[in-house]
C-alpha positions as CSV (number, residue, x, y, z in Angstrom):
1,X,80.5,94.6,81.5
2,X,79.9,98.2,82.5
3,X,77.6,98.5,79.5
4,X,75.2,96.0,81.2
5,X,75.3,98.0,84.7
6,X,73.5,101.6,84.4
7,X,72.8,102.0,88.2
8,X,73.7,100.5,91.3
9,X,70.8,101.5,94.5
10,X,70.5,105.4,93.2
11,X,73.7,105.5,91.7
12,X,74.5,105.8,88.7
13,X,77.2,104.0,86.6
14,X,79.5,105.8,84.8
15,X,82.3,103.3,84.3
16,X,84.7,100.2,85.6
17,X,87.3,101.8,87.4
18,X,88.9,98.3,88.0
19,X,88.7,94.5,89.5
20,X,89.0,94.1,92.5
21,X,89.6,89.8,94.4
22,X,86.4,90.1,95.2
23,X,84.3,91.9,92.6
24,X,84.1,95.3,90.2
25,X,85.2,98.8,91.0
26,X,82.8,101.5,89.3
27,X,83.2,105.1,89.0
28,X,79.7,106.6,89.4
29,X,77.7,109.4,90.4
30,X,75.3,110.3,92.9
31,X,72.5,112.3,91.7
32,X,70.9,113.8,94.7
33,X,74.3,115.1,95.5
34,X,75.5,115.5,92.5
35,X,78.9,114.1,92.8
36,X,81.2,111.1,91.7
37,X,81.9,108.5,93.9
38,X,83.8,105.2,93.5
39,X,81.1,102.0,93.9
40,X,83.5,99.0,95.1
41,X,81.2,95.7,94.8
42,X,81.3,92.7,96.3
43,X,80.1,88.9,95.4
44,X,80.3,86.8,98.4
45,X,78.3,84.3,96.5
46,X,81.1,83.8,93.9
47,X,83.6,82.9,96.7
48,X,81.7,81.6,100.3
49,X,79.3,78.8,100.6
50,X,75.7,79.4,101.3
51,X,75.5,79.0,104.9
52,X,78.6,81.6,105.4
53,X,77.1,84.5,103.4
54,X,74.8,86.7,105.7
55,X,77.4,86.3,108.6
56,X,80.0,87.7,106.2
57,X,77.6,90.5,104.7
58,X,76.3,92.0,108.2
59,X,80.3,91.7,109.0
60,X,80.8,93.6,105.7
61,X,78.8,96.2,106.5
62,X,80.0,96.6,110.1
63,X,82.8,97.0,108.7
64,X,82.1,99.6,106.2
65,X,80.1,101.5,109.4
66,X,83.4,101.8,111.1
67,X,85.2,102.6,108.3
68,X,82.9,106.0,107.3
69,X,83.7,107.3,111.0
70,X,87.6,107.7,109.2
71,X,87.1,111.4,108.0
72,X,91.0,112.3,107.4
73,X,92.6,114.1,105.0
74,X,95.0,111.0,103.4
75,X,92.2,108.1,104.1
76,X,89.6,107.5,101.3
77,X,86.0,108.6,102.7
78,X,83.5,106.3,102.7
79,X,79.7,107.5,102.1
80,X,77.6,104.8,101.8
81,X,76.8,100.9,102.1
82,X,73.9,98.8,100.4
83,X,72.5,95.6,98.4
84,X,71.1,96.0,95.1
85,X,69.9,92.4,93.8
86,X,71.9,90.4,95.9
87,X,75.4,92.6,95.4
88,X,76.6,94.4,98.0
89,X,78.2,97.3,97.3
90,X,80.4,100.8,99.4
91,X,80.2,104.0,97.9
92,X,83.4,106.5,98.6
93,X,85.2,109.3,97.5
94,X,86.0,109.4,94.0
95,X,89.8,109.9,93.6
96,X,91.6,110.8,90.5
97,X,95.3,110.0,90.5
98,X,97.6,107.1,90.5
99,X,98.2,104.2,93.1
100,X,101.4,103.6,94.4
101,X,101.9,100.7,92.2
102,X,102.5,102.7,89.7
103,X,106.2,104.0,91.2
104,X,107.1,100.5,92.2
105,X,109.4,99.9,88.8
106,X,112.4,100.2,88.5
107,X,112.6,102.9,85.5
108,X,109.8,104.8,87.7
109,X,110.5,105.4,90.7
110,X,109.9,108.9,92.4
111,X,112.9,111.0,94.5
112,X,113.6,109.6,97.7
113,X,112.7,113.0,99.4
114,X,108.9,112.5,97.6
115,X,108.7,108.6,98.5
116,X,109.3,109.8,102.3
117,X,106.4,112.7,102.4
118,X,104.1,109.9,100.9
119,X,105.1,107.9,103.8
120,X,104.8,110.2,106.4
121,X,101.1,111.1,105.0
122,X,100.2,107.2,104.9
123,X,101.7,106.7,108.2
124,X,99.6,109.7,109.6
125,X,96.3,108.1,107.8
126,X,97.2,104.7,109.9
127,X,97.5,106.4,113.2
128,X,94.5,107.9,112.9
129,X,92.6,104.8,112.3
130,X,94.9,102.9,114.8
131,X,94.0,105.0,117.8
132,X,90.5,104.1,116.7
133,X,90.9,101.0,116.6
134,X,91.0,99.8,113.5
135,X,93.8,97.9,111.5
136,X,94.2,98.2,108.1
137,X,95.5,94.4,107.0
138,X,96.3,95.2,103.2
139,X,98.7,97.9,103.1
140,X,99.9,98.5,99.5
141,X,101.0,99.9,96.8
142,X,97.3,99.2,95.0
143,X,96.2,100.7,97.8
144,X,97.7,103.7,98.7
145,X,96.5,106.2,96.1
146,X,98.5,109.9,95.2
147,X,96.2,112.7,93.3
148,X,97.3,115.2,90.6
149,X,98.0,117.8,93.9
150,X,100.7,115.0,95.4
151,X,98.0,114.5,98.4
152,X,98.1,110.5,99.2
153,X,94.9,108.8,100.7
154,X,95.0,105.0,101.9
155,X,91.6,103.0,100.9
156,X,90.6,100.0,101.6
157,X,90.7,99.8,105.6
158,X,89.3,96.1,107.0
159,X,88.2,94.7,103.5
160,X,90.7,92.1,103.9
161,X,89.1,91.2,107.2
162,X,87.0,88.8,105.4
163,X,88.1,85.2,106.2
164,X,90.3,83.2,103.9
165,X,90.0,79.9,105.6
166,X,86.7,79.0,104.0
167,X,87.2,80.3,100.0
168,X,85.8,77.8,97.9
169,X,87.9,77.1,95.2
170,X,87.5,80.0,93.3
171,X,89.1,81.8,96.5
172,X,92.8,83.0,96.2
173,X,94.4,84.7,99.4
174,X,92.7,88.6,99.9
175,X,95.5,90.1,101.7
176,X,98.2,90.1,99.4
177,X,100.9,87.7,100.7
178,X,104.2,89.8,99.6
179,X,103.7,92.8,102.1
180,X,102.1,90.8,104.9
181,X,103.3,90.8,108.6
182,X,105.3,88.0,109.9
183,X,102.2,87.6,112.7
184,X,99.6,88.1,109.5
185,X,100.9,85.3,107.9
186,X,100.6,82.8,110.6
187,X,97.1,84.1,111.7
188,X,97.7,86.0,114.8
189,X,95.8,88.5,116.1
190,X,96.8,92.0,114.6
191,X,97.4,95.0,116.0
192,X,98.3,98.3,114.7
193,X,101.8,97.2,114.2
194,X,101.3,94.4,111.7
195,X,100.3,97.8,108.7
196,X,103.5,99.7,109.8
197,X,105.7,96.1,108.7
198,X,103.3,96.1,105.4
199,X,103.9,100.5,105.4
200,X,108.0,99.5,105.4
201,X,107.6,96.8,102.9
202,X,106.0,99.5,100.7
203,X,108.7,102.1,101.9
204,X,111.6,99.6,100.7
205,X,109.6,98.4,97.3
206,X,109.3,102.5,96.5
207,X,112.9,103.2,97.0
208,X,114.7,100.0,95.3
209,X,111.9,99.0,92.9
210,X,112.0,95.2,94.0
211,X,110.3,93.9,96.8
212,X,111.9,93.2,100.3
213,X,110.9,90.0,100.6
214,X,110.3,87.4,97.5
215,X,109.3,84.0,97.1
216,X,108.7,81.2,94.4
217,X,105.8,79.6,96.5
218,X,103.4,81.0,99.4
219,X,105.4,78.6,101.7
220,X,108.5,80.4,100.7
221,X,107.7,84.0,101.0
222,X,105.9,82.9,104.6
223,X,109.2,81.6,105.5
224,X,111.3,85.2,104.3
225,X,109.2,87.1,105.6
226,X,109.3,85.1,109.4
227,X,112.6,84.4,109.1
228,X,114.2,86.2,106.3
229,X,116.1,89.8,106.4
230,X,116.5,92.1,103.6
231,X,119.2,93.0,101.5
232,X,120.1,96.8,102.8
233,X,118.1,99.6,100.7
């Protein structure tokens, strides 16, 4: 519980912000700078054997190295990336507002003309980390976020790098299967391409409030979203 954790490395905890697949989201503060940031952590223990671990970690925080060279205007900045008793943990910008997921209903869903700037911004946020390289692999509503000013800012670039081959049982998929690409799903290599399917199946979910590709089972979403079209918007 929140109550337990008062700091994290120098930070200090102010609250959960949310749970994340693979640990606890805190909003906290940094007190040499004096401002709030949002602490994602991460147990790799709970979900990769032993001998995996320290491979995944240094990849974590490769990852997190690459991620703080995105300074853009509509992607979340990342600060910071540590261990604290055996949890390893990202510090970025703090961000009040809502995540897309919020607009995805059917009762709230926002203008067309609005749904369109937000894609334009997310779009903009993805070809800035494409050109350097780097692919997103979970585009979403959860992760998309819009503040109080209608700004949007994408988070979450290359978390979902992590394998998902070797999750012990515990493990559930990390990407989220509904807005993956047709080459995510059967374990290509991606490319920048593969976030602009996930951006459209976001744009489509925004504007109609149902998803553009559904299925009962893993096996039958995989086969929609490979072989499937959508019903026109």
């Amino acid at each position: 519980a929140a109550g337990s954790v008062q700091k994290i490395g120098r930070y200090e905890i102010l609250g959960e912000l949310g749970h994340g697949a693979m640990g606890v989201v805190y909003k906290g503060r940094d007190p040499i700078i004096d401002r709030l940031v949002a602490i994602k952590t991460i147990r790799f223990d709970r979900f990769y054997e032993e001998q995996e671990i320290q491979n995944l970690k240094e990849r974590f925080f490769k990852e997190a190295q690459a991620d703080g060279q995105l300074i853009h205007p509509n992607i979340v900045t990342v600060f910071d990336v540590g261990e604290n008793k055996g949890l390893s943990f990202m510090t970025m910008e703090y961000i009040e507002g809502e995540s897309l997921s919020q607009f995805t209903a059917r009762d709230r869903l926002l203008p067309p003309e609005k749904v369109l700037t937000i894609i334009i911004e997310a779009a903009e946020a993805l070809d800035f980390a494409h050109r350097r390289g780097i692919v997103h692999r979970d585009v979403k509503p959860a992760n998309i976020m819009l503040t109080p000013t209608g700004q949007v800012k994408v988070m979450d670039f290359g978390i979902a790098k992590l394998p998902t081959s070797t999750l012990t049982q515990t493990g559930s998929i990390l990407g989220t299967p509904s807005y993956m690409s047709p080459e995510q799903i059967n374990g290509l290599d991606l490319d920048g391409r593969s976030d602009l399917f996930s951006l459209g199946s976001v744009f489509y979910e925004l504007l109609t409030g149902t998803k553009p590709f559904k299925g009962e089972t893993l096996s039958a979403l995989s086969n929609q979203i490979t072989q499937g079209t959508p019903q026109p918007v």
